[in-house]
N, C-alpha and C positions, 0 to 999 in steps of 0.2 A: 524544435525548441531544444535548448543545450541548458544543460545543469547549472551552469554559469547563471543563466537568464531567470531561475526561480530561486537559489539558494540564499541562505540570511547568511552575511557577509560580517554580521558584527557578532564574534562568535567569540563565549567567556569560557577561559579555559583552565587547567589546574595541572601543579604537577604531581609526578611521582612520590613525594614527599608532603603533601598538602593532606594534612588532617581530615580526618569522614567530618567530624562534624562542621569544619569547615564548609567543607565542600557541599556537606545539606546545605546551609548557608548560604552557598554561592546560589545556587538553585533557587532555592526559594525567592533571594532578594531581585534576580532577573528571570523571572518564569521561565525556567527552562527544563527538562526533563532529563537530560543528559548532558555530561559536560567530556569534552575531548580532556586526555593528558597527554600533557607536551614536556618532551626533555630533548634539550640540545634542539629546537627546531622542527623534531620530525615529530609526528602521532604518537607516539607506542601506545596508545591505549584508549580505552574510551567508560566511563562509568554513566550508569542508570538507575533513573529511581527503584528499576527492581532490584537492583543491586543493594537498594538498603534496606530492602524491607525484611530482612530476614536478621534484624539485631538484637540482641540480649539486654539491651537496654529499653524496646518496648516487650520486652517476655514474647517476640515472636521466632525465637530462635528454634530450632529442628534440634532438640533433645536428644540424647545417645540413648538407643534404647539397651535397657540393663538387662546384659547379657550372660549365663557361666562364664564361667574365663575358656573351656574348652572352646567356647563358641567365638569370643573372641580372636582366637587364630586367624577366624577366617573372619577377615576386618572390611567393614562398607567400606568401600572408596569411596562413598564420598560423605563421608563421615569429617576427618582433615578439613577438607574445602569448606563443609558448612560450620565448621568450628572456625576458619578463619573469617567468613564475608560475615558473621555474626559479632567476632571479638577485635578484628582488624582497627589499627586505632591510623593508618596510611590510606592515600587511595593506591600505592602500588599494591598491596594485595586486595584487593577486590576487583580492580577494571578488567575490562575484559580485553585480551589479549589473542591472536594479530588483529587488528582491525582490518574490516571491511572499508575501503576507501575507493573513489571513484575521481577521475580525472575532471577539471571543468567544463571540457569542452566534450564529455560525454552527450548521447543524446538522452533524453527524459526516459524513452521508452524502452532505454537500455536499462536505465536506474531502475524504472520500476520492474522489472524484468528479475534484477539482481536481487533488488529487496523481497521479492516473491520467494526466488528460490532460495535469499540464504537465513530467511524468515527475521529480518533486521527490518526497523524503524528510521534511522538514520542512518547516515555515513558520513565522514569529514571529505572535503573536497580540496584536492591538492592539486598545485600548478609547481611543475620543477620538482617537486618533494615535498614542497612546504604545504602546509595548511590556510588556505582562502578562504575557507567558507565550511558552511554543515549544510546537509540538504536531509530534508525531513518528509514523513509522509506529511505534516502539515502545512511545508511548504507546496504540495500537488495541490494540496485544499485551496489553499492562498492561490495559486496560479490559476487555478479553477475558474473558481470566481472571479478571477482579475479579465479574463478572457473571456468571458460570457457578454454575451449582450443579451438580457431578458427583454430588452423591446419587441416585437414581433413587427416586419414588415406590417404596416398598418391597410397597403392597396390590397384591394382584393386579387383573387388567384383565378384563372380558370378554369373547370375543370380538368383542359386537354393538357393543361402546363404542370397540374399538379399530378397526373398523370403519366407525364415524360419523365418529372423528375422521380416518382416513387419508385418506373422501372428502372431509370436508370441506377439508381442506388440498390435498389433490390438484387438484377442484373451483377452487379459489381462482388455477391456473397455467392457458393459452393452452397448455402443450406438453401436458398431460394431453389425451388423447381419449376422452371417455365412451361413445363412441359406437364406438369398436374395440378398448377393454379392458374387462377385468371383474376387479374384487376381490373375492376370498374369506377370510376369517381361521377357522384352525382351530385347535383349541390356540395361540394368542398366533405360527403362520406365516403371514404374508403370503403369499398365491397372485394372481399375476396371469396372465391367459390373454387372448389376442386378437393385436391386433398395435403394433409401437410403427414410427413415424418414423426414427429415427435410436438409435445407439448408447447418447449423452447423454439421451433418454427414458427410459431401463433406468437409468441411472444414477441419474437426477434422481426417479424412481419411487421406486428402495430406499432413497435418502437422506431421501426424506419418509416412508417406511414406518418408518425406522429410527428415526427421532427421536420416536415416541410410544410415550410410555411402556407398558408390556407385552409389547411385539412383542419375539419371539424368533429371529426369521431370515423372510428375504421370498426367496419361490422365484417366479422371473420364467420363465414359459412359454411369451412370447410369442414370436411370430417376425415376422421384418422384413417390412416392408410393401413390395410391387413396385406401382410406375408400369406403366402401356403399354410405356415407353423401357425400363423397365431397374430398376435401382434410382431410390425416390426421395431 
């Protein structure tokens, strides 16, 4: 799936010149939690509702703490910045600057890859340079559920089928141990006996037992595995 295939396409944008309260404004009237800023064509920026929450006009602002003056020499950096995203009357000084942006025809699992490690919520998505689209962590929600089918195969399963398939998926993971557990299916129960690694084994076990279709509950028998030391 490519970023093109989940992103909301109809995207309200503001510029560098566009008044805060504005721009609260623009937010509000189309639910949206952040808005791109566009000059000349390209991104340069992007603002967030956390970007307003820190104004002097709801008395949430980060007060200078009253300091000697000796002690003032040595000045908070970031003292400045929260005196401007607090009195800024533009969105150029508050948005956040360079932007995180991602291509359309990225894959999803790249996005959410990037949004992990550069601890961001959205990105603008651009084709050529220009801006096409925003993709959101609410857009994964939305594609989520758009792909889901909660029907359940309604024919019943045997148990040798349901069987095939748990090894084969089990099989397919590095944390599965074929060689210290054993699968059984009776009447549509998962039975596991041996020993697992860690806590998250057992976990990661019942979650691939659970997701094929026929199984009726997985009863895990196993017991923790000891080291020489101790636990491992």
């Amino acid at each position: 799936m490519r970023v093109e295939d989940i992103m909301t396409t109809t995207v309200v944008s503001a510029a560098p010149e566009t008044n805060i309260l504005d721009l609260a404004t623009l937010m509000l009237e189309n639910r949206v939690s952040a808005i791109p800023v566009i000059s000349d064509g390209s991104v340069v920026g992007i603002v967030s509702e956390a970007d307003l929450l820190r104004r002097y006009e709801l008395g949430t602002q980060r007060d200078a703490v009253v300091r000697p003056w000796w002690r003032r020499l040595f000045a908070d950096e970031e003292a400045p910045w929260s005196y401007v995203q607090a009195h800024a009357m533009t969105v150029k000084d508050i948005m956040t600057t360079p932007v995180v942006s991602v291509e359309e025809g990225a894959s999803v699992g790249d996005v959410a890859a990037l949004f992990e490690s550069q601890h961001i919520r959205r990105a603008p998505v651009l084709r050529a340079g220009a801006m096409v689209g925003l993709v959101s962590r609410a857009d994964f929600v939305r594609a989520l559920v758009a792909r889901s089918d909660p029907r359940r195969d309604p024919r019943p399963k045997s148990d040798e089928s349901i069987h095939r398939a748990l090894l084969e998926e089990l099989e397919s993971h590095s944390w599965w141990r074929p060689d210290r557990s054993r699968v059984e299916v009776r009447d549509g129960i998962v039975h596991v006996s041996g020993l697992f690694d860690t806590p998250q084994d057992q976990v990661a076990t019942r979650v691939a037992a659970e997701k094929i279709a026929g199984v009726r509950g997985v009863e895990d028998k196993r017991t923790l595995s000891l080291a020489p030391g101790g636990y491992v």
